[in-house]
N, C-alpha and C positions, 0 to 999 in steps of 0.2 A: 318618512319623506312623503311630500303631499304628492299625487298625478302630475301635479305642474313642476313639482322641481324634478321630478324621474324623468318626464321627456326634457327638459333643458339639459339634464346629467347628460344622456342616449344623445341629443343632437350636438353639445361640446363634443365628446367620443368619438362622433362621427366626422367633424371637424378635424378632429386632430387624426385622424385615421386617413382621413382625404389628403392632409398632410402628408400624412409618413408616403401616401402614393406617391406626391409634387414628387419627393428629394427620389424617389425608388426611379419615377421616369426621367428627371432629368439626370439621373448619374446614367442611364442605360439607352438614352437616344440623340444622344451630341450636345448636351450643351455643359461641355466639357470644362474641366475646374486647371488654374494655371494659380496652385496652393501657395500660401504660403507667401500670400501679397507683404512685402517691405510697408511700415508706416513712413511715415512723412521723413523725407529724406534731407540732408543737408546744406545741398546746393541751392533750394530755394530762400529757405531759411536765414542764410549766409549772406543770398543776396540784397533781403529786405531790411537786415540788421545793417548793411553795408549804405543801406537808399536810407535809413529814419537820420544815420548821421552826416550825410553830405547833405552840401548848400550850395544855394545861387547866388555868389554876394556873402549876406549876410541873412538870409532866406531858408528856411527850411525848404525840403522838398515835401510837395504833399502826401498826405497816409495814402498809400496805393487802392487802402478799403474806397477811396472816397465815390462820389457818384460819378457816374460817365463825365454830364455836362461840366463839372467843374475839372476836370483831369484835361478833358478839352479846351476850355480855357485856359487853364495854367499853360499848355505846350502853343496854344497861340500866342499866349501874349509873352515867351522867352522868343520867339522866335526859332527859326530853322538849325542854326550853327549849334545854338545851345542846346538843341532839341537832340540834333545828332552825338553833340560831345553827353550826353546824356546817358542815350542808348550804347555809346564805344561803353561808358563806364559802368553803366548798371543792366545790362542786357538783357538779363532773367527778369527785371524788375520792368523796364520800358516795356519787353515784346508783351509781355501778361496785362498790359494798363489798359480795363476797357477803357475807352472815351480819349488815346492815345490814336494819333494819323495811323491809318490801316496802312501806309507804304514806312513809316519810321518802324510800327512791331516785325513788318516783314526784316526788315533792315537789322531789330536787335536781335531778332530772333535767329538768323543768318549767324550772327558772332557766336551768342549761346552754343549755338548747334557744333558752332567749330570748336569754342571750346569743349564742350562734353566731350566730343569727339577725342580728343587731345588725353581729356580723363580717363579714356576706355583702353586709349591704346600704352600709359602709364599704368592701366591694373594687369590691360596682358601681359604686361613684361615683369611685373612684383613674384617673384619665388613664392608666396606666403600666402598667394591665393589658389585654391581648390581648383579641380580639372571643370569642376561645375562652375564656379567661380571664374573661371579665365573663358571659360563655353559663352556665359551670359557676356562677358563682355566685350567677343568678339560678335556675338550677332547683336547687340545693343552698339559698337563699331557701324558695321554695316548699315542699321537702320539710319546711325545720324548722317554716313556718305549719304546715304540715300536721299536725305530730305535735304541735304544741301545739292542737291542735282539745280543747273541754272534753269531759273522759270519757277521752281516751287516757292509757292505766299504760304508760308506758315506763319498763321497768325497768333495760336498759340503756341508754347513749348514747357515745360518743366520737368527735367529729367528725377525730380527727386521721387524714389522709392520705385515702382514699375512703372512712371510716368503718364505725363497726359500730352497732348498734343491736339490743335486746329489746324486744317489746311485749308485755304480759299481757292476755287477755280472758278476764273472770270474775273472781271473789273467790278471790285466791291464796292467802290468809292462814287462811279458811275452806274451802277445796278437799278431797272426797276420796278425788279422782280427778284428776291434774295430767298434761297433755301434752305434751310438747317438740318443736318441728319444727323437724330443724335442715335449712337449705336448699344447695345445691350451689354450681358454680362465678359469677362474678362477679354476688357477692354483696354489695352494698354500701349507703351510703346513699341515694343515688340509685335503686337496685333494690331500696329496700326495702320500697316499694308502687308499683302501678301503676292507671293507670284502666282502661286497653288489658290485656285480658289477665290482667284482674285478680289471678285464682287460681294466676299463676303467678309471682308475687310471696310473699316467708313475710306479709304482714301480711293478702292477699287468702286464701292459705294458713292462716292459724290462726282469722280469721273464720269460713270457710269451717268447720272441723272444729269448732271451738268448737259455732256452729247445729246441727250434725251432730247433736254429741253430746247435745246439750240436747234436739235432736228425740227420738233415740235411746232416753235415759233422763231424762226431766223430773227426778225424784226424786233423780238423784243432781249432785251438788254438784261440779261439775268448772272447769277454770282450762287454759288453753290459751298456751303460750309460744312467739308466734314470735321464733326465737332467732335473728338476724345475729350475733351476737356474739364471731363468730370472722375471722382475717383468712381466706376464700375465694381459691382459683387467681383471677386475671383472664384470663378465655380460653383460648384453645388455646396449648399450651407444656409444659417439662418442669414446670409448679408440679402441671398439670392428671393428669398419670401418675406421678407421686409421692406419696409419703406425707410429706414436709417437713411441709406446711402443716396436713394433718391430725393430726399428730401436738400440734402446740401447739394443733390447735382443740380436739384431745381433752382435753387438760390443761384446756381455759377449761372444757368441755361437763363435767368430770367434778366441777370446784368448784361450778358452778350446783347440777348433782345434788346435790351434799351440803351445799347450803345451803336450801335450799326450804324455807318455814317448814311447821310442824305434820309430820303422819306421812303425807300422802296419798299412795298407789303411784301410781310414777312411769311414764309407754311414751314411748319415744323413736319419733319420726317420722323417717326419712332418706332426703331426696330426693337421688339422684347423688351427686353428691361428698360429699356431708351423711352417705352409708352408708358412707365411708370414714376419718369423723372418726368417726364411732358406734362401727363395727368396732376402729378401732386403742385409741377408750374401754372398748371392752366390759368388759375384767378387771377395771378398777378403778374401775368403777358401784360407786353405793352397792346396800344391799340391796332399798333401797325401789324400784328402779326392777326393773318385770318381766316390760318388753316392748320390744322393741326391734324394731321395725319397718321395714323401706328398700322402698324404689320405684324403679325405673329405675335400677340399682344396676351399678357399673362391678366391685364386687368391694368388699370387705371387709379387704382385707389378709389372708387367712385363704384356707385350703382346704376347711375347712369351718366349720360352726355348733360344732361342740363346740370344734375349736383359739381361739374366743374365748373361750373360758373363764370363762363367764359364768352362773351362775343365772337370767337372764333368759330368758324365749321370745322364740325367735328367727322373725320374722314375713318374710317376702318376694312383691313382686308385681311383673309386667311386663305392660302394653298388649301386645298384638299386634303393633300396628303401630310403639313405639317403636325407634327407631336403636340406640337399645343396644345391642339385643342382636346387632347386628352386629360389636361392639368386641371382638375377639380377649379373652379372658381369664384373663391367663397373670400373672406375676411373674418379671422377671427384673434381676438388679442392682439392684433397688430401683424397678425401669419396670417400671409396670402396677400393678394391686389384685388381682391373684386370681383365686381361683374365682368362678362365676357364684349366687349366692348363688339364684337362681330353679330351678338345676338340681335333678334327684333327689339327687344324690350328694350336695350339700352338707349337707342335714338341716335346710334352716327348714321352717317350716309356709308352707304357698305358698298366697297368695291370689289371691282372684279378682280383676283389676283392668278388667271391661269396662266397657264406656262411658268409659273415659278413650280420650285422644285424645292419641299421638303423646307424647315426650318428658316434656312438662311437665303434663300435664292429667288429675294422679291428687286433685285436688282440686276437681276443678270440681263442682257439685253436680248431685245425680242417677247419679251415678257408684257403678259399685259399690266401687273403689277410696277413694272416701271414706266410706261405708258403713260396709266391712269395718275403714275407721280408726276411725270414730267405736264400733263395737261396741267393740276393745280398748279403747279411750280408757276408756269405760267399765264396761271389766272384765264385758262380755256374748260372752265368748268363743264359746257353745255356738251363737251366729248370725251367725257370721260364714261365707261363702261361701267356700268351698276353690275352687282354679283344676281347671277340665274336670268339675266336680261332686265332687270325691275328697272326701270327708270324711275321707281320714286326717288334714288340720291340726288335725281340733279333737281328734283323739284324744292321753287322759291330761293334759287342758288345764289342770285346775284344782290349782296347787302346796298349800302347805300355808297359802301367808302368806294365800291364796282363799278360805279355807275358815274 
């Protein structure tokens, strides 16, 4: 073996040795595994097979894949009455339609919910299901009372396998300023709020920045999406050091962006693995979105801020004390995310994240880490706090679409 293939052996080695640390630290400092993720569940399924054979007339209805703007034209030009008898009939199918009225998915997403609910409280009563079995789905019960609480805008829902879920706070339709938080590993409907811990849950999550930003800037008109709406790693494992699963979350994350009604600019939030569905989006964001922001970020897929190739400002913060930044941050074979998007070299604007606490607690309030969110949220760039005092983040901050 020549010199040069012995040190490439020794730094693969080392690679994968940096590895075996990722999976050592995150089984052993919270970022806990919820095994044994269900695949793609029935009730979705059931419902699109149910949408490809009904019609309007003599009409097909359109492929649900199709783009935002034509899915919007289609439910303008039925009209209201039919738009509604639409949603009664295919409810899993309407509430999911990007490029469907943001108040008609609230609408099917409501029945959905009721039905699930209906389904949960048929498996408690079955003989034939398990003490675990009748557990899951009394607290999968309770989450769908929950989200049917009056006032909740779920915009997304899909109860199929451990489920996804969007909820919107504020007026989406009139927004003009809109925030997206997409949240990290075992991510589900179960975890899609909590009492305990509130804030580190996306619905305890986008309350939390929503208040913020309203504190912030009363006068400006903003709408806050916590986004589940992707399938998330379940725990520690190779889903959690790969880009598999961010890859199709980037796909969902990148049709949301381009279906958002009106022109409101758009800042993405990304907590943990949430900044590695954001990162592998970045290129193919719409225009309107012009900040892209991560927290407690494993890596990006990227070496740096420009290799996403993005028109977006690229936003980064880490606690002191979070574990992260213990996690090697390398890419190799497709194990690992990157550079450390916090470092000098990579090129984001680096914020100041004090007062958060440990891993998950860049959203708690009082934080400056939610602060310095709720400032982009609403586009008040020139106060937000740079990390060690540096005011180079806010330098050259304002593009053209700003001004």
């Amino acid at each position: 073996m020549t010199p040069f293939d012995s040190s490439s052996a020794l730094n693969v080695w080392r690679a994968l040795l940096a590895l075996a640390v990722v999976f050592v630290l995150l089984a052993t400092t919270g970022w806990t595994a919820v095994r044994h993720q269900r695949g793609p569940g029935e009730p979705k399924e059931a419902a699109i097979a149910a949408w490809d054979k009904a019609r309007i007339g003599t009409h097909a209805l359109p492929d649900p894949d199709s783009p935002p703007a034509r899915l919007a034209g289609f439910f303008a030009s039925i009209g209201k009455r039919k738009a509604a008898e639409l949603a009664e009939r295919h409810p899993l199918v309407v509430g999911n339609l990007n490029g469907a009225p943001v108040t008609l998915r609230y609408r099917a997403n409501r029945i959905a919910l009721a039905q699930a609910r209906q389904v949960e409280a048929w498996r408690m009563d079955d003989p034939r299901l398990s003490a675990d079995g009748r557990s899951e789905a009394v607290r999968r019960m309770h989450r769908f009372e929950s989200m049917l609480r009056p006032g909740r805008q779920i915009l997304a829902f899909d109860p199929s396998g451990k489920g996804r879920a969007a909820e919107v706070f504020g007026d989406l339709d009139h927004a003009r300023r809109v925030s997206v938080i997409v949240p990290g590993v075992d991510t589900n409907l179960l975890t899609f709020e909590k009492t305990t811990r509130k804030y580190t849950a996306p619905v305890g999550m986008g309350q939390s920045l929503y208040d913020a930003e309203r504190a912030a800037s009363p006068a400006t008109r903003t709408a806050v999406i916590a986004w589940a709406d992707y399938t998330s790693p379940a725990g520690v494992g190779l889903d959690a050091s790969t880009g598999r699963l961010a890859v199709t979350g980037a796909e969902r994350l990148v049709a949301l962006a381009g279906s958002l009604p009106g022109s409101a600019r758009v800042s993405l939030f990304c907590h943990s693995y949430g900044s590695v569905v954001c990162g592998v989006a970045a290129r193919e964001l719409p225009g309107r979105v012009g900040d892209v922001a991560v927290a407690a970020s494993p890596g990006m897929r990227a070496q740096s801020a420009a290799q996403l190739d993005t028109d977006a400002r690229v936003w980064a913060m880490r606690d002191s004390d979070d574990w992260i930044q213990d996690v090697p941050n390398l890419e190799v074979g497709g194990l690992g995310h990157g550079a450390d998007p916090v470092a000098p070299d990579f090129g984001a604007r680096v914020l100041s994240a004090a007062g958060a606490v440990g891993h998950a607690g860049y959203f708690e309030p009082g934080t400056e880490s939610l602060s310095n969110f709720a400032q982009i949220g609403v586009g008040s760039y020139d106060t937000v706090t740079c990390a060690d005092g540096d005011a180079d983040c806010r330098s050259g901050i304002y593009g053209a679409a700003d001004l």
